[in-house]
N, C-alpha and C positions, 0 to 999 in steps of 0.2 A: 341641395336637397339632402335631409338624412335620410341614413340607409331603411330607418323603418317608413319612411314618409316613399321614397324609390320603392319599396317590396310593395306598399300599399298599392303605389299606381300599377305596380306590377299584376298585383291580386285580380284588381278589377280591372283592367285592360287584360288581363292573361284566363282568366280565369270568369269571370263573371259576367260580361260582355259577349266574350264566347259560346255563351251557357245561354244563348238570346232575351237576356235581362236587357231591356229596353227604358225600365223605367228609369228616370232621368233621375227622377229624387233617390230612390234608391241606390243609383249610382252615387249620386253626392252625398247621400249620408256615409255610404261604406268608404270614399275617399276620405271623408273629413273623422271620422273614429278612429282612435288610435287602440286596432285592435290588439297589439303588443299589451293593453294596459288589463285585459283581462285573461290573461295564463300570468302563469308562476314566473319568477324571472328567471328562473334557471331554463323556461322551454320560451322564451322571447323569438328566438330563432326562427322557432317553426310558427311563428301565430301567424304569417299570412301563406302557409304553404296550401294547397290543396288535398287536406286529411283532419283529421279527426283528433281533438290533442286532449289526451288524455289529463285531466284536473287532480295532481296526486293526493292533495289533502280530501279530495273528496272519491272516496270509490264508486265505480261505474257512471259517473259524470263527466263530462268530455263539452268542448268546445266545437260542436260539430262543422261541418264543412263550410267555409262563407256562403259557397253556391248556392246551398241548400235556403237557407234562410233569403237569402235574396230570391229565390224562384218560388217560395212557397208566399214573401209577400208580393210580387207579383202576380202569381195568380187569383191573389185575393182583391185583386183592384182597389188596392188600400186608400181612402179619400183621408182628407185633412182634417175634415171635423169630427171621425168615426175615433169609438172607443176600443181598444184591442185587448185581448189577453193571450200573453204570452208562456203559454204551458212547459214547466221546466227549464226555465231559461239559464239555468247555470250561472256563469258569471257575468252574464246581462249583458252581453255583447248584441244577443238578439232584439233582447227588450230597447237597446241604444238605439237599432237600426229603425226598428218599427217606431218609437219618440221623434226619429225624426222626420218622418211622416203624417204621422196620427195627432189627434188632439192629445190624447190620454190613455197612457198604457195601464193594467196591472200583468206582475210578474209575477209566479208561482215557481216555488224549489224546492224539494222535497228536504233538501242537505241546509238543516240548519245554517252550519257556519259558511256553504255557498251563501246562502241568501245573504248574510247578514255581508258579505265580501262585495257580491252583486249592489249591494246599497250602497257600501261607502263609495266604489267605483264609479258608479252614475252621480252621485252626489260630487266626489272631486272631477269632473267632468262636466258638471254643472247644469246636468239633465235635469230638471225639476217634474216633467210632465210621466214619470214610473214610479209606479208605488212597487213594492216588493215583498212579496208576501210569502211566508213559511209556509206552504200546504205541499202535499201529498199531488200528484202530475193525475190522478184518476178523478180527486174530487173538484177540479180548478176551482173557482174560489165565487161559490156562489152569492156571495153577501154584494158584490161588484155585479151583477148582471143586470141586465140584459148586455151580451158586448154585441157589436156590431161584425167584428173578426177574431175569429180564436186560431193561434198558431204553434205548433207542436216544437218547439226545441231541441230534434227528437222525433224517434218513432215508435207506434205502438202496435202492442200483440192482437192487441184485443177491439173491441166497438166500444169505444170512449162514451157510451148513453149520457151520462152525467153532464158531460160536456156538450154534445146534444143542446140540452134543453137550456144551460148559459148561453144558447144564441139568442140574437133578436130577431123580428120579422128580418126575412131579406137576409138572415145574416149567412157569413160566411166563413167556413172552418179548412185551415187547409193544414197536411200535415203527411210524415209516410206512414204507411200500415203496411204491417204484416204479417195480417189477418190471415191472406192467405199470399203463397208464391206467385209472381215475385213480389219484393219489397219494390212499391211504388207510392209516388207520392199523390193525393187524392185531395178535390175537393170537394166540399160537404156544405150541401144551401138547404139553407130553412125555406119552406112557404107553409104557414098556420104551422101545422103538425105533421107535416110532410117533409122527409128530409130524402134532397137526391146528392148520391154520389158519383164521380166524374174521375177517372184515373188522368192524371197530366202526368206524368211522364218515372220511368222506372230508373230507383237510386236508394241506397241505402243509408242507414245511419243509427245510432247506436241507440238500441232502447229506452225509453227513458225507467228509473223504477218506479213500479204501482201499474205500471203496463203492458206487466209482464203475461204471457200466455199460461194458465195452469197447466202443471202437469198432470199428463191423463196415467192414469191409473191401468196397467196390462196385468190381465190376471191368467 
């Protein structure tokens, strides 16, 4: 076994499982990505540690915690024939895990040249079912809706509306916010025009940009 294929079983036997990630496919998807393939290779080292890896070509973009993305598609009871959108996905690590679940991802990256990085990487990996799309983490990418699950990449300051209304009936958004103290992670269900929120469980992770909280004004 190579050492990155040993650190992987490590990731999710040490960290993910831990973390009471149950689902089975998500287990398997996170064993079988070689998540070494989406950091720089000078940070290979750390790509299956439990933190946060900072993307240096790209400022305030990060590779956030495996955990996180594993608990956040879990609590979305993600089915096999549902459409996903994945909010700020960086270098597509997240978008890889949700493809292999879902029928059909699209991925949104605010960082041009992330995006275009995120594509070739799912393409030599030979993910066919993630489209990857250049937009903005606020306006996810309405031309693609109704999705069935919208997943944050990332956390936001603010109440994503936008995002919102790219649900479907029944749909399901999960993501952290830190709206207000603490940073925890929430889920968010459509019925008609009613949207209820659900706290699952408190964790932090690094803001995506476009999500950011205005600053208020002291006079």
């Amino acid at each position: 076994m190579s050492s990155f294929a040993a650190a992987r079983q490590h990731m999710v036997d040490g960290q993910i499982r831990t973390s009471d990630v149950t689902d089975t496919r998500i287990l398997a998807a996170m064993l079988s990505l070689p998540r070494e393939a989406f950091v720089p290779e000078s940070q290979r080292p750390l790509a299956y540690l439990d933190l946060d890896i900072a993307l240096a070509d790209a400022p305030g973009r990060y590779l956030v915690k495996p955990v996180i993305i594993a608990r956040l598609l879990q609590a979305v009871d993600l089915r096999e024939s549902e459409r996903v959108l994945v909010v700020g996905c960086a270098s597509g690590y997240s978008a890889a895990v949700a493809a292999k679940v879902a029928a059909e991802v699209v991925a949104t990256e605010s960082d041009p040249a992330l995006a275009a990085q995120a594509k070739a990487t799912l393409a030599e990996l030979g993910i066919t079912n993630v489209r990857v799309e250049h937009a903005a983490a606020a306006d996810g990418f309405p031309a693609g809706a109704p999705y069935d699950v919208i997943v944050f990449d990332g956390a936001t300051e603010v109440e994503p509306e936008a995002l919102y209304r790219q649900l479907g009936e029944s749909g399901r958004l999960a993501g952290v916010f830190v709206t207000t103290p603490p940073s925890r992670a929430m889920l968010v269900t459509r019925a008609q025009d009613d949207f209820g929120h659900r706290v699952l469980f408190n964790i932090a992770a690094p803001v995506l940009p476009g999500l950011e909280r205005r600053p208020e004004f002291v006079f």
